[in-house]
OpenMM code with the backbone's topology and positions (N, CA, C; nanometers):
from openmm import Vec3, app, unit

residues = "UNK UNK UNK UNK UNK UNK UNK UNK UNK UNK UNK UNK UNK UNK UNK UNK UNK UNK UNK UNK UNK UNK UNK UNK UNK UNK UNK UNK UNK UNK UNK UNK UNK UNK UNK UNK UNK UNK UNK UNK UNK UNK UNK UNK UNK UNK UNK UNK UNK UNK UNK UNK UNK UNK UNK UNK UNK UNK UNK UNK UNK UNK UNK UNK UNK UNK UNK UNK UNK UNK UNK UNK UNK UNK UNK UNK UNK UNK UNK UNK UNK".split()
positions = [
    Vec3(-1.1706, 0.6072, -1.5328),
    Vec3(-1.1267, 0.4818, -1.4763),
    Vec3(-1.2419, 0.3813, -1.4735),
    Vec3(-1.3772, 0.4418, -1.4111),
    Vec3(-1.4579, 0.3368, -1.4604),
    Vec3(-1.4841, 0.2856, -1.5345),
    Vec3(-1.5148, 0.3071, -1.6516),
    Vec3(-1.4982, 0.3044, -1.7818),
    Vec3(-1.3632, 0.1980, -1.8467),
    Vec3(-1.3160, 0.2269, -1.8048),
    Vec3(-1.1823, 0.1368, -1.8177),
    Vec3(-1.1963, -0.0118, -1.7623),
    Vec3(-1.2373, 0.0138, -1.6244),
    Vec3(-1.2508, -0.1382, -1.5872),
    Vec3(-1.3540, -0.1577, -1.5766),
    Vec3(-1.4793, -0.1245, -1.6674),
    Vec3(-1.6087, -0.1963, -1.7288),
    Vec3(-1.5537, -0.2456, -1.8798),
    Vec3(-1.4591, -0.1801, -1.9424),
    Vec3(-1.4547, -0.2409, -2.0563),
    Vec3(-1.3647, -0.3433, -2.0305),
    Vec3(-1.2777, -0.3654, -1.9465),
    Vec3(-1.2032, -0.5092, -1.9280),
    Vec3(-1.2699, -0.6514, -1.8964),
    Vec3(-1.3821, -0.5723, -1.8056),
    Vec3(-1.4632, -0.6804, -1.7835),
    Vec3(-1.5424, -0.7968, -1.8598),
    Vec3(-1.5855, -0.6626, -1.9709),
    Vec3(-1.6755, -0.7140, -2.1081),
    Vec3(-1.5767, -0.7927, -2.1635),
    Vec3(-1.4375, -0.7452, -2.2064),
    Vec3(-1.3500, -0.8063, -2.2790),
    Vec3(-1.3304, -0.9110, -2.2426),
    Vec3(-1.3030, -0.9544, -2.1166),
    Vec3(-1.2881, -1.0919, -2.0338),
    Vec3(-1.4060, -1.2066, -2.0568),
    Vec3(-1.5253, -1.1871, -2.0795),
    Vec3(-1.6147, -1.2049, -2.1217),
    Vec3(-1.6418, -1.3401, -1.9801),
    Vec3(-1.6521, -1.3030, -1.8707),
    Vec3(-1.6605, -1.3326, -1.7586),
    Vec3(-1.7833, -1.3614, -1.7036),
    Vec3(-1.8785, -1.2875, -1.8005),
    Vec3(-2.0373, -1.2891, -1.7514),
    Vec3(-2.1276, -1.3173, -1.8759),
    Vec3(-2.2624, -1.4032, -1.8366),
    Vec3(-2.3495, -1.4860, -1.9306),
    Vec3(-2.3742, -1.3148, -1.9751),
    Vec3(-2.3647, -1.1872, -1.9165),
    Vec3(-2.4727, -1.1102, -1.8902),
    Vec3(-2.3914, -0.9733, -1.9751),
    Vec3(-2.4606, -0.8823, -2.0351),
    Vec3(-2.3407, -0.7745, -2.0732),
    Vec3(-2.2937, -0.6752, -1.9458),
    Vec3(-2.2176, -0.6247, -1.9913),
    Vec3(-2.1547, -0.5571, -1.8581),
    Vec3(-2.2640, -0.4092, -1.8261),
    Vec3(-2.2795, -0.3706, -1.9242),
    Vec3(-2.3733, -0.2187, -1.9657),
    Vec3(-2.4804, -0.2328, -1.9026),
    Vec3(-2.5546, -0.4193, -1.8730),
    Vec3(-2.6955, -0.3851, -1.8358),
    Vec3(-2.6542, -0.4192, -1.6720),
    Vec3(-2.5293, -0.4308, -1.6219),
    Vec3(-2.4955, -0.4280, -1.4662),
    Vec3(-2.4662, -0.2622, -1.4088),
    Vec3(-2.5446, -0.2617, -1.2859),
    Vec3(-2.4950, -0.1189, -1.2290),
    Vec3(-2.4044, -0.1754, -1.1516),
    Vec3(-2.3091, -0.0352, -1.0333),
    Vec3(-2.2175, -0.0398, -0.9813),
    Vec3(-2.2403, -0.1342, -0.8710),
    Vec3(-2.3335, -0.2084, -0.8307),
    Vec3(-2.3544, -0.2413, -0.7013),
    Vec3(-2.4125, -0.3724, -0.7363),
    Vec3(-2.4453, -0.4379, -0.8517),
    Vec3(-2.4859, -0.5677, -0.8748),
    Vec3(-2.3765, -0.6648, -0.8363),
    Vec3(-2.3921, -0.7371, -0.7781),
    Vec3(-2.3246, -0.8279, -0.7555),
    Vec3(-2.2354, -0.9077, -0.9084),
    Vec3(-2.1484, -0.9409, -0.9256),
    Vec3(-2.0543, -0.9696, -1.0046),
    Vec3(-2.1279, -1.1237, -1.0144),
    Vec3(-2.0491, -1.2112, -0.8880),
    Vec3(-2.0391, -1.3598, -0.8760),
    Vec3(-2.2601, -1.3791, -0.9121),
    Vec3(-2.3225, -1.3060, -0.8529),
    Vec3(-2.4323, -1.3525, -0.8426),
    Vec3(-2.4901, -1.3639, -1.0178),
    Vec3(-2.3732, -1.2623, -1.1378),
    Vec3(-2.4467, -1.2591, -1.2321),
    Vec3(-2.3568, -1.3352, -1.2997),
    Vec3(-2.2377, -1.4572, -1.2548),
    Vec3(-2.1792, -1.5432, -1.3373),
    Vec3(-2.0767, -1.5359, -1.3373),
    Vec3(-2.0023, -1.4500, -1.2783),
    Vec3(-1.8254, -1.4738, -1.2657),
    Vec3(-1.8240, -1.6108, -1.1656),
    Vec3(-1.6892, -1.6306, -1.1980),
    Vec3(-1.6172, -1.7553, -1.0767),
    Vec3(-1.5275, -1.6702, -1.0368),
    Vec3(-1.4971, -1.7874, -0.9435),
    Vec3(-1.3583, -1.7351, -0.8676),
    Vec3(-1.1974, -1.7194, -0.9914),
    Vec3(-1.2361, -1.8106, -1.0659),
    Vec3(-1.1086, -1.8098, -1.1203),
    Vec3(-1.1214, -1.6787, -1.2263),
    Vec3(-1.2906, -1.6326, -1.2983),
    Vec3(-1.2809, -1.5019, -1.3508),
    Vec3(-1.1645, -1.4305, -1.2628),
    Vec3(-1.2612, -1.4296, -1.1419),
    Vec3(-1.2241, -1.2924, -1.1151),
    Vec3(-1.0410, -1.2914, -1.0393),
    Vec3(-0.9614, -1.4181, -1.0659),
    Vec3(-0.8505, -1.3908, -1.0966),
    Vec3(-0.7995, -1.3398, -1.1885),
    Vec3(-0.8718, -1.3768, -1.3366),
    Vec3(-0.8042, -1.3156, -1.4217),
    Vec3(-0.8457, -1.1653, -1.4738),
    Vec3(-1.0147, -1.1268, -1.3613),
    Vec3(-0.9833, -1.0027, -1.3467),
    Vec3(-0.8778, -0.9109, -1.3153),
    Vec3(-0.8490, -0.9571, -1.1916),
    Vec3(-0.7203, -0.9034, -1.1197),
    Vec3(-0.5974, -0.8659, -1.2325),
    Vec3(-0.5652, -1.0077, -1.2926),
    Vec3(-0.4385, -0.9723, -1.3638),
    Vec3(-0.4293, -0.8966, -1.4584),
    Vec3(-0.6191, -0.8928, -1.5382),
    Vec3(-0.6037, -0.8029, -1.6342),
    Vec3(-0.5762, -0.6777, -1.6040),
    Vec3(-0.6245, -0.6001, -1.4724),
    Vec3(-0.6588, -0.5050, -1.4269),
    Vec3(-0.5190, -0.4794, -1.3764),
    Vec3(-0.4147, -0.5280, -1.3111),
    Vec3(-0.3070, -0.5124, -1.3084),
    Vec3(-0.2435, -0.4660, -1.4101),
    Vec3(-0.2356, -0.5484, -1.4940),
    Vec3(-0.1294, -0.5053, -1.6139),
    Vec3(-0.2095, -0.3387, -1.6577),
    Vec3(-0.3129, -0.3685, -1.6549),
    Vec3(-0.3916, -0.2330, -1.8132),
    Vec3(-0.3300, -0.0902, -1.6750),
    Vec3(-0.3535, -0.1172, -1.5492),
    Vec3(-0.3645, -0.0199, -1.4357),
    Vec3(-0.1634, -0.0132, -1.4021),
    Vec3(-0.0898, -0.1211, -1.3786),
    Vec3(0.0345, -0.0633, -1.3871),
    Vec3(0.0337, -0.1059, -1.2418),
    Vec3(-0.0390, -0.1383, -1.1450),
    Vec3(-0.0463, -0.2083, -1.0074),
    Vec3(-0.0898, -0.3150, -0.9988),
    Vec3(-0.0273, -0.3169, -0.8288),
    Vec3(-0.0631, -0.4684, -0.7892),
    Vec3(-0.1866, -0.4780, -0.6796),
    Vec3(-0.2733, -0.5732, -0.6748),
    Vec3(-0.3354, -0.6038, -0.5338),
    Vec3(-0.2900, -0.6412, -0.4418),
    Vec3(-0.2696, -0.5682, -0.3033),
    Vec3(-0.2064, -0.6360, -0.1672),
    Vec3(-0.2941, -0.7245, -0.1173),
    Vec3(-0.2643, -0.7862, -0.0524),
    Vec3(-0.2958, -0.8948, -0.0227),
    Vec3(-0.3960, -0.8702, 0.0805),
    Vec3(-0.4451, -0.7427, 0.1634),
    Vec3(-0.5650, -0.7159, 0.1616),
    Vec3(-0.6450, -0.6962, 0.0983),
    Vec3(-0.6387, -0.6545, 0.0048),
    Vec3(-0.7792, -0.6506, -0.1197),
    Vec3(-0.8132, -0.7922, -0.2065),
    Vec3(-0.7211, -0.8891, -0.1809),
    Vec3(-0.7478, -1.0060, -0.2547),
    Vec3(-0.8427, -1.1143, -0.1632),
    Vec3(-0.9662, -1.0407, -0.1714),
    Vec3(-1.1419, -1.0737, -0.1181),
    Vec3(-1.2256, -1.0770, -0.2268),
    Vec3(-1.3210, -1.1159, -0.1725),
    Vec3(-1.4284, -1.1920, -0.2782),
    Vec3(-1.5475, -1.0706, -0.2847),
    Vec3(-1.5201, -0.9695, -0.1688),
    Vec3(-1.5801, -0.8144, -0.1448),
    Vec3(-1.5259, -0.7440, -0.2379),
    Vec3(-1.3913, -0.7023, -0.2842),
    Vec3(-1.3506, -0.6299, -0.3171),
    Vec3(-1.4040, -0.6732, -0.4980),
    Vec3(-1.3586, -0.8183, -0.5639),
    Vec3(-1.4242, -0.8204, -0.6281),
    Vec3(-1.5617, -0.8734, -0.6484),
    Vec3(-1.6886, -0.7874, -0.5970),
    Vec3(-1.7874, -0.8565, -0.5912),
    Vec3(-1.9082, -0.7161, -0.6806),
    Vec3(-1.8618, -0.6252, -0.6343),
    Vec3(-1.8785, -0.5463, -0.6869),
    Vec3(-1.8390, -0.5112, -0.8591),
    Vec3(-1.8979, -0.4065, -0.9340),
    Vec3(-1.8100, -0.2849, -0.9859),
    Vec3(-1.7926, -0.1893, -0.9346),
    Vec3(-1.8234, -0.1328, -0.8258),
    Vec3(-1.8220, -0.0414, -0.7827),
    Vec3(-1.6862, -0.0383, -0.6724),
    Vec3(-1.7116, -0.1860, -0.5977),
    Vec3(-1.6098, -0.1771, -0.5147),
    Vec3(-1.4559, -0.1945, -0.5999),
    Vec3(-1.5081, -0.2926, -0.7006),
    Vec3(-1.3207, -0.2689, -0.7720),
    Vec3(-1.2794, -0.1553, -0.8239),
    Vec3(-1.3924, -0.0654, -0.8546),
    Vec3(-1.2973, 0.0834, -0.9329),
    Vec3(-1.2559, 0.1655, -0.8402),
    Vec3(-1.3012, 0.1417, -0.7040),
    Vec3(-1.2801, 0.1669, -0.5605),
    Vec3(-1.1326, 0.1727, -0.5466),
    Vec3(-1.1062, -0.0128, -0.5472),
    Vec3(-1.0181, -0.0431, -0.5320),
    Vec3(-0.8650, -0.0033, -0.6161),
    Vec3(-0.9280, -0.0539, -0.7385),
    Vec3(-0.8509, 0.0474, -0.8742),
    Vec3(-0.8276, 0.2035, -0.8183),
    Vec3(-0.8919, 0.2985, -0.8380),
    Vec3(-0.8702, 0.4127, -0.7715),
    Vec3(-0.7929, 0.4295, -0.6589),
    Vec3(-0.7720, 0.3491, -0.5826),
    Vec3(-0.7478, 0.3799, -0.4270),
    Vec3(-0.5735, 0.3407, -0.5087),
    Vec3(-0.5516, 0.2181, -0.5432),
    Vec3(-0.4171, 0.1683, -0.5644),
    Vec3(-0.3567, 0.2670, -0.6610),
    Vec3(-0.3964, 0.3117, -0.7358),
    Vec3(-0.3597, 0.4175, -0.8415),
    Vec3(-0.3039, 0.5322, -0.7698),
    Vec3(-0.3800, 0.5475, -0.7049),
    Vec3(-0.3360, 0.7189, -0.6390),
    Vec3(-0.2387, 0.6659, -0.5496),
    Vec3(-0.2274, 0.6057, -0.4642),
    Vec3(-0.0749, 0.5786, -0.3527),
    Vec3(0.0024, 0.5375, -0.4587),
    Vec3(-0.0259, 0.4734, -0.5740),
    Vec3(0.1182, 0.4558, -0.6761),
    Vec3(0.1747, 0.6217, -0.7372),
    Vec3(0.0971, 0.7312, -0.7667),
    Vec3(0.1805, 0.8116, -0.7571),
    Vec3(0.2404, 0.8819, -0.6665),
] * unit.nanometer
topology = app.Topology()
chain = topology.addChain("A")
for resn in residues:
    res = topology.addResidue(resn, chain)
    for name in ("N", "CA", "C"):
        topology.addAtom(name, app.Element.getBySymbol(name[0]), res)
């Protein structure tokens, strides 16, 4: 799964920066996403994942991270089965 939503990220091409030289805990926004990326994080990550974000996870924490979105990814995945 990580893996999965590191390569969406790259694909989105969301960051000045490659995704490979970010660890799990670098800040996202600090290395060049916007807000509106990281909407269309969300949607990508929706569709490829098959879920939705509740409307608690739609924070600027949740995507601020990689670490915290595969978190998040993970967490929504498993209550969907």
């Amino acid at each position: 799964m990580r893996d999965r939503v590191r390569t969406i990220v790259g694909s989105l091409n969301l960051l000045p920066v490659p995704v490979d030289g970010l660890s799990d805990q670098d800040n996202l926004f600090d290395a060049g996403m916007t807000s509106f990326g990281s909407v269309q994080l969300m949607m990508a990550i929706e569709e490829e994942f098959d879920i939705e974000f509740p409307n608690s996870l739609l924070t600027r924490k949740t995507f601020a991270t990689l670490g915290g979105l595969i978190a998040a990814v993970e967490q929504l995945v498993s209550e969907k089965v």
